[in-house]
Backbone bond lengths (Angstrom), bond angles and torsions (degrees), N, CA, C in turn:
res aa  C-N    CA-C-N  psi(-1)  N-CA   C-N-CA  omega(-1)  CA-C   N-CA-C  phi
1 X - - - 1.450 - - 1.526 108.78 -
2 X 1.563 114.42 138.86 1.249 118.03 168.95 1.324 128.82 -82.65
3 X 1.353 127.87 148.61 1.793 106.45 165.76 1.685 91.92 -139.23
4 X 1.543 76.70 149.92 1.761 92.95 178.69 1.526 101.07 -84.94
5 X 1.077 109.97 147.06 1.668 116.50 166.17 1.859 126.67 -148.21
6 X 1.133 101.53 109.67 1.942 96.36 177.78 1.965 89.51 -88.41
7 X 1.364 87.86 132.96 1.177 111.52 -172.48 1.806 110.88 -119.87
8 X 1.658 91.80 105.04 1.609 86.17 173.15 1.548 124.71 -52.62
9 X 1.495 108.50 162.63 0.999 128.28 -178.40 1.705 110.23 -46.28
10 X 1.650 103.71 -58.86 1.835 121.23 -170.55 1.458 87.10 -52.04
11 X 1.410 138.58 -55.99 1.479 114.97 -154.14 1.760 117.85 -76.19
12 X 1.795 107.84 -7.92 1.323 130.13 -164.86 1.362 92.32 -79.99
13 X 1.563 117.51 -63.44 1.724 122.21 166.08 1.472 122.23 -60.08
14 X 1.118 124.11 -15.71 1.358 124.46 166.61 1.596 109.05 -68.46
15 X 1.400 100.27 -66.15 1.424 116.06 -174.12 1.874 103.09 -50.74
16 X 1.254 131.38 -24.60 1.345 135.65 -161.26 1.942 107.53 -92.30
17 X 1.652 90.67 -23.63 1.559 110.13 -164.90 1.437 95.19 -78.96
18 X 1.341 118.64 -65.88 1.528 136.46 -175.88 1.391 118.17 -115.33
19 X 1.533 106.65 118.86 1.517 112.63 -179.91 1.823 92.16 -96.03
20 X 1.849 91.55 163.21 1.164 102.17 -169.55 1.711 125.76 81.81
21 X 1.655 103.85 -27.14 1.382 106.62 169.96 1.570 124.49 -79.16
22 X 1.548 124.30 164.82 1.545 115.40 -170.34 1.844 111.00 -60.27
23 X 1.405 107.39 -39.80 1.439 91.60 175.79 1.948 116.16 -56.79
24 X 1.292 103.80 -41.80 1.200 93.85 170.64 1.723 134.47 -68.57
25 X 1.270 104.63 -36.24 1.715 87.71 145.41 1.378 127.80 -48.12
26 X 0.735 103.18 -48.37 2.104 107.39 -166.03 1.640 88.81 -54.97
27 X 1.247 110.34 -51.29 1.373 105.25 -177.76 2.150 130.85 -57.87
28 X 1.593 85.99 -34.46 1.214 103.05 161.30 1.118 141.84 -84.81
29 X 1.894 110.19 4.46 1.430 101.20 155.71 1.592 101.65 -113.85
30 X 1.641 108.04 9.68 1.683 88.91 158.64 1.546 123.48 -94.73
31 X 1.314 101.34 15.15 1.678 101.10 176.63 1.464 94.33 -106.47
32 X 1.189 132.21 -49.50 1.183 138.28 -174.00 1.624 126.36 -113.59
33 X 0.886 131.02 -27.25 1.314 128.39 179.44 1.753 127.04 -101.31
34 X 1.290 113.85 -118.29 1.455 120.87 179.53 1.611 141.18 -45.15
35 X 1.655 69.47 -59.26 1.905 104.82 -165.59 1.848 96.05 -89.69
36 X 1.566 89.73 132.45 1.682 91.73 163.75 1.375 107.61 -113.18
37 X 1.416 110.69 141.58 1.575 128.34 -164.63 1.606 96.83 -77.37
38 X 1.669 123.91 132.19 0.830 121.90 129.61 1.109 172.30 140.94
39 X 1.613 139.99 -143.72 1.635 119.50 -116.03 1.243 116.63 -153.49
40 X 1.319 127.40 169.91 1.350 121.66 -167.71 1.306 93.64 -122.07
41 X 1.586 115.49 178.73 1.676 128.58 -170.37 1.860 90.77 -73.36
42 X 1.536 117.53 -45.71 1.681 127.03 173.45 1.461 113.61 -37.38
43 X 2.016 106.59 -45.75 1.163 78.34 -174.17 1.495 120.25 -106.10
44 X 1.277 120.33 0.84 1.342 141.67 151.61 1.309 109.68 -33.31
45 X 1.236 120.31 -59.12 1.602 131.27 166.80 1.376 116.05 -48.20
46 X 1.301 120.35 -50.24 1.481 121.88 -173.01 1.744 103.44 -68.64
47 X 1.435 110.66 -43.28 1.730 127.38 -166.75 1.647 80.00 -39.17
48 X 1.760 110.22 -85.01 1.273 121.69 170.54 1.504 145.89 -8.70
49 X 1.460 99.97 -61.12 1.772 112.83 162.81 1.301 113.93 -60.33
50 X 1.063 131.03 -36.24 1.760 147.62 -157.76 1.519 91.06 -91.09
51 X 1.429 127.38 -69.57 1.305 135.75 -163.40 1.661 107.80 -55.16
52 X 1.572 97.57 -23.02 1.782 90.80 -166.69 1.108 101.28 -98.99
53 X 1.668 140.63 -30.39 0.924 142.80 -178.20 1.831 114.39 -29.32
54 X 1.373 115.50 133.43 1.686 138.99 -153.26 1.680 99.79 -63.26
55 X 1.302 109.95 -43.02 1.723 115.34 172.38 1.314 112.64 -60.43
56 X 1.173 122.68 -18.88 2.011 117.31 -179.55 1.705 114.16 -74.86
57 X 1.509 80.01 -50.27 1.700 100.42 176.12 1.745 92.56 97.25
58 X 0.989 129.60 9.71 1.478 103.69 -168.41 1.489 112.64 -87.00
59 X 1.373 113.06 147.62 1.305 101.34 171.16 1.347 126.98 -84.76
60 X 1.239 105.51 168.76 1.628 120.55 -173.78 1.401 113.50 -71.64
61 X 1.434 129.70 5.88 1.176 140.60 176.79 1.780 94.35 -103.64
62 X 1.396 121.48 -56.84 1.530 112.24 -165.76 1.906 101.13 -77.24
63 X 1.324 122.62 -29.55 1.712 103.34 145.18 0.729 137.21 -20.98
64 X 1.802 117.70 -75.32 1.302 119.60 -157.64 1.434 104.80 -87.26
65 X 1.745 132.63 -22.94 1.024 127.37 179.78 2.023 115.53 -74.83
66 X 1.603 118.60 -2.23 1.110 123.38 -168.80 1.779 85.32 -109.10
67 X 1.688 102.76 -32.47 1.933 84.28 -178.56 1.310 113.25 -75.22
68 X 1.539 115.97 -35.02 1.505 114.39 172.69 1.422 117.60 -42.01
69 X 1.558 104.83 -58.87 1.549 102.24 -168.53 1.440 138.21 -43.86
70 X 1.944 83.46 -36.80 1.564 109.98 -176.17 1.440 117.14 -79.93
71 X 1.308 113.57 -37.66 1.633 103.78 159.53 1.335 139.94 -63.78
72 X 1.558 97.73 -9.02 1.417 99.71 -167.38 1.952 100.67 -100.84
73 X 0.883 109.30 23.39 2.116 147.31 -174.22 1.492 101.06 -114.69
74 X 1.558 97.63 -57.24 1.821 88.98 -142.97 1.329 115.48 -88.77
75 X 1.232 107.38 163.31 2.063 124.99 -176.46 1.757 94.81 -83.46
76 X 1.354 119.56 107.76 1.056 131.96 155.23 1.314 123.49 -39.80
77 X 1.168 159.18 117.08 1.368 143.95 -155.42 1.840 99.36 -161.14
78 X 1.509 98.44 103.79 1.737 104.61 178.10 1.740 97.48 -70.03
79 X 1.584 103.62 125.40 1.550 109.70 -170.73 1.804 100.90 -68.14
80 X 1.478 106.27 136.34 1.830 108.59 172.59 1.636 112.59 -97.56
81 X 1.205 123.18 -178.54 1.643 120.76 -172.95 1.203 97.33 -82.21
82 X 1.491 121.05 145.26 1.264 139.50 140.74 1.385 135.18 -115.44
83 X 1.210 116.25 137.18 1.662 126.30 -155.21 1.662 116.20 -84.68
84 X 1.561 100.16 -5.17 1.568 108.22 173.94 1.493 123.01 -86.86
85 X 1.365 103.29 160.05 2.098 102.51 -159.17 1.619 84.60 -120.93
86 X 1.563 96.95 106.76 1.428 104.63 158.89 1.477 134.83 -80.77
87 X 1.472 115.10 168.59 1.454 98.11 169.17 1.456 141.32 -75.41
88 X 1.484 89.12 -14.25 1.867 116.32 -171.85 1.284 96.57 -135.73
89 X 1.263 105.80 95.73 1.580 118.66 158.57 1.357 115.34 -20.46
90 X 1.500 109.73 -47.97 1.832 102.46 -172.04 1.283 121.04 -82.12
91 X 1.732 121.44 -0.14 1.545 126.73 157.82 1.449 130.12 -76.65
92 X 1.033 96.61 4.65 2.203 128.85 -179.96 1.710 87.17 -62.96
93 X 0.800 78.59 -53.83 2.395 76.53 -165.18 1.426 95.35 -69.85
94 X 1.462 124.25 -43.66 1.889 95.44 -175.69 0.928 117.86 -71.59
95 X 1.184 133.77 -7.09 1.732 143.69 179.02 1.535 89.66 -78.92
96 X 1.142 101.96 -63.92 1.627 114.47 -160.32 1.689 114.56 -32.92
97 X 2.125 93.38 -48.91 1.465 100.85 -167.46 1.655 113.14 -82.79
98 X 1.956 105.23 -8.21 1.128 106.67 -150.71 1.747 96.36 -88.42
99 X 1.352 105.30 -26.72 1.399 113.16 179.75 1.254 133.28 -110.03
100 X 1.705 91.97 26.75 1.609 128.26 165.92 1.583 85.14 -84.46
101 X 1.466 104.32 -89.08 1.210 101.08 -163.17 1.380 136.26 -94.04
102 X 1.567 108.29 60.32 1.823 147.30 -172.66 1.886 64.12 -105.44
103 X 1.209 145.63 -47.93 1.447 120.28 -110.62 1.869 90.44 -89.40
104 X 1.591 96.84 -18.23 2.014 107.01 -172.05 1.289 97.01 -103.35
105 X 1.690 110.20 -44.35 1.907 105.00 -158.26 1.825 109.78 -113.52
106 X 0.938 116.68 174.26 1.225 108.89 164.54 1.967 102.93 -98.50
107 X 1.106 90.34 109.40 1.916 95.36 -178.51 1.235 114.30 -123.90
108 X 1.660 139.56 172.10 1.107 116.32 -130.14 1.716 77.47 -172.12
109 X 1.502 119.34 148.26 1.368 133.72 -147.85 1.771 90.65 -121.65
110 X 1.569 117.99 108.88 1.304 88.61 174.01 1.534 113.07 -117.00
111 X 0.889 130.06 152.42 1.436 133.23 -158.67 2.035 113.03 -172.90
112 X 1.427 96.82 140.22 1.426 115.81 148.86 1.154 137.42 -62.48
113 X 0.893 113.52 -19.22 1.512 128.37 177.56 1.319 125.65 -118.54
114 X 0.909 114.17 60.89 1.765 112.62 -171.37 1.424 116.34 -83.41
115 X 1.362 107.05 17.03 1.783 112.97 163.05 1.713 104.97 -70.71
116 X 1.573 99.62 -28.12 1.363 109.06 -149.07 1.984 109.50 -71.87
117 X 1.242 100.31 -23.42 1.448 134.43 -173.13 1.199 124.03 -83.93
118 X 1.350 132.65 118.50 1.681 102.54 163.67 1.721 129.96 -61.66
119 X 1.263 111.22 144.77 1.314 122.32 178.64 1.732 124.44 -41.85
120 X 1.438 105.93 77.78 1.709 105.84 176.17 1.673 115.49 -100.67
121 X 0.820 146.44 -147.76 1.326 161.59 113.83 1.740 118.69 -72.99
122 X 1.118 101.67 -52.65 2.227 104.07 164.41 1.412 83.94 -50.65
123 X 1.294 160.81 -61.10 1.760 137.03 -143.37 1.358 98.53 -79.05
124 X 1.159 116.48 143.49 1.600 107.92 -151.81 1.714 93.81 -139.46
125 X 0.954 159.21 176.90 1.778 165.19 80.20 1.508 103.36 -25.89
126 X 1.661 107.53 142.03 1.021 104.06 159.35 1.617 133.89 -38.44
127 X 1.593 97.16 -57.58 1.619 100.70 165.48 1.622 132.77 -32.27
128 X 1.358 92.53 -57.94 1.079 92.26 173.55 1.533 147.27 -70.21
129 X 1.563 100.07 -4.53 1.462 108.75 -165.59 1.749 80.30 -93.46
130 X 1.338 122.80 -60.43 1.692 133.00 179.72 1.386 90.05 -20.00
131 X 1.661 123.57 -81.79 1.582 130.70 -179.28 1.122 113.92 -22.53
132 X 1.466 128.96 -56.41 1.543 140.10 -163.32 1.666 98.05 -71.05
133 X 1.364 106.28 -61.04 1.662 99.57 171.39 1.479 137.21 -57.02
134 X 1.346 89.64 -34.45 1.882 103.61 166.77 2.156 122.00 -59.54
135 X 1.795 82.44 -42.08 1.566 84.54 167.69 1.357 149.05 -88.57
136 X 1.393 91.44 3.40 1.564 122.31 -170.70 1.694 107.53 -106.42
137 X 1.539 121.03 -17.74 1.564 142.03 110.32 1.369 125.91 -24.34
138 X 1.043 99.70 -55.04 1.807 87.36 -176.70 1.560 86.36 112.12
139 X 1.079 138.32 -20.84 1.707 118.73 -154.19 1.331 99.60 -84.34
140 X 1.658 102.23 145.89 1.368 152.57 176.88 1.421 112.20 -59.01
141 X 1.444 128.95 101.86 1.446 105.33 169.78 1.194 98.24 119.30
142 X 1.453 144.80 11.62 1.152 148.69 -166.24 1.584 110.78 -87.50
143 X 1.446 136.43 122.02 1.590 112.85 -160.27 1.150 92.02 -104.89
């Protein structure tokens, strides 16, 4: 089974900070496994600005080779209006794209911050989206 997922930025830098951790799964079954990423050209841009920023240290080679991968995965989705007042202006587009494309798939918001969001069931924790994919697997051991 597939699941769609717009995947905030925090779990993209989480997942980039620490391998082996849950953001970095989530991330690793959107390069490779379950979940298809996705995203707009907005938030492609942000992935980018965030990823390069001088405090990460990452280079401009493991960027563009993690943005390549992921586009060449993800559901393009032109972001539509939404009528909710966030706290961070720049989480407007994952809502935007995520409840663009709620309108074909059932897709699912994943994020660290779910203060940042209004209160759905699609806004998900990393954990929890991993769980949803793990059980929809069949796998054993899922907490």
């Amino acid at each position: 089974m597939k699941f769609y997922a717009v995947i905030d930025t925090n779990v993209i830098v989480s997942a980039a900070l620490k391998n082996s951790s849950v953001p970095w799964l989530v991330v690793d079954e959107a390069l490779y496994g379950d979940v298809i990423p996705v995203v707009s050209d907005e938030i492609l841009a942000e992935y980018k600005e965030v990823l390069s920023r001088p405090k990460f240290q990452f280079s401009d080679e493991m960027v563009a080779s993690f943005l390549d991968n992921l586009k060449a995965r993800a559901a393009f989705v032109k972001p539509g209006s939404v009528e909710n007042v966030f706290p961070n202006p720049s989480d407007v587009v994952f809502y935007a794209v995520l409840m663009e494309k709620r309108k074909e798939d059932e897709t699912r918001l994943v994020t660290g911050n779910l203060r940042h969001f209004p209160q759905r069931p699609f806004v998900v924790t990393p954990r929890e989206m991993l769980d949803l994919v793990r059980r929809a697997r069949g796998e054993q051991g899922v907490e």
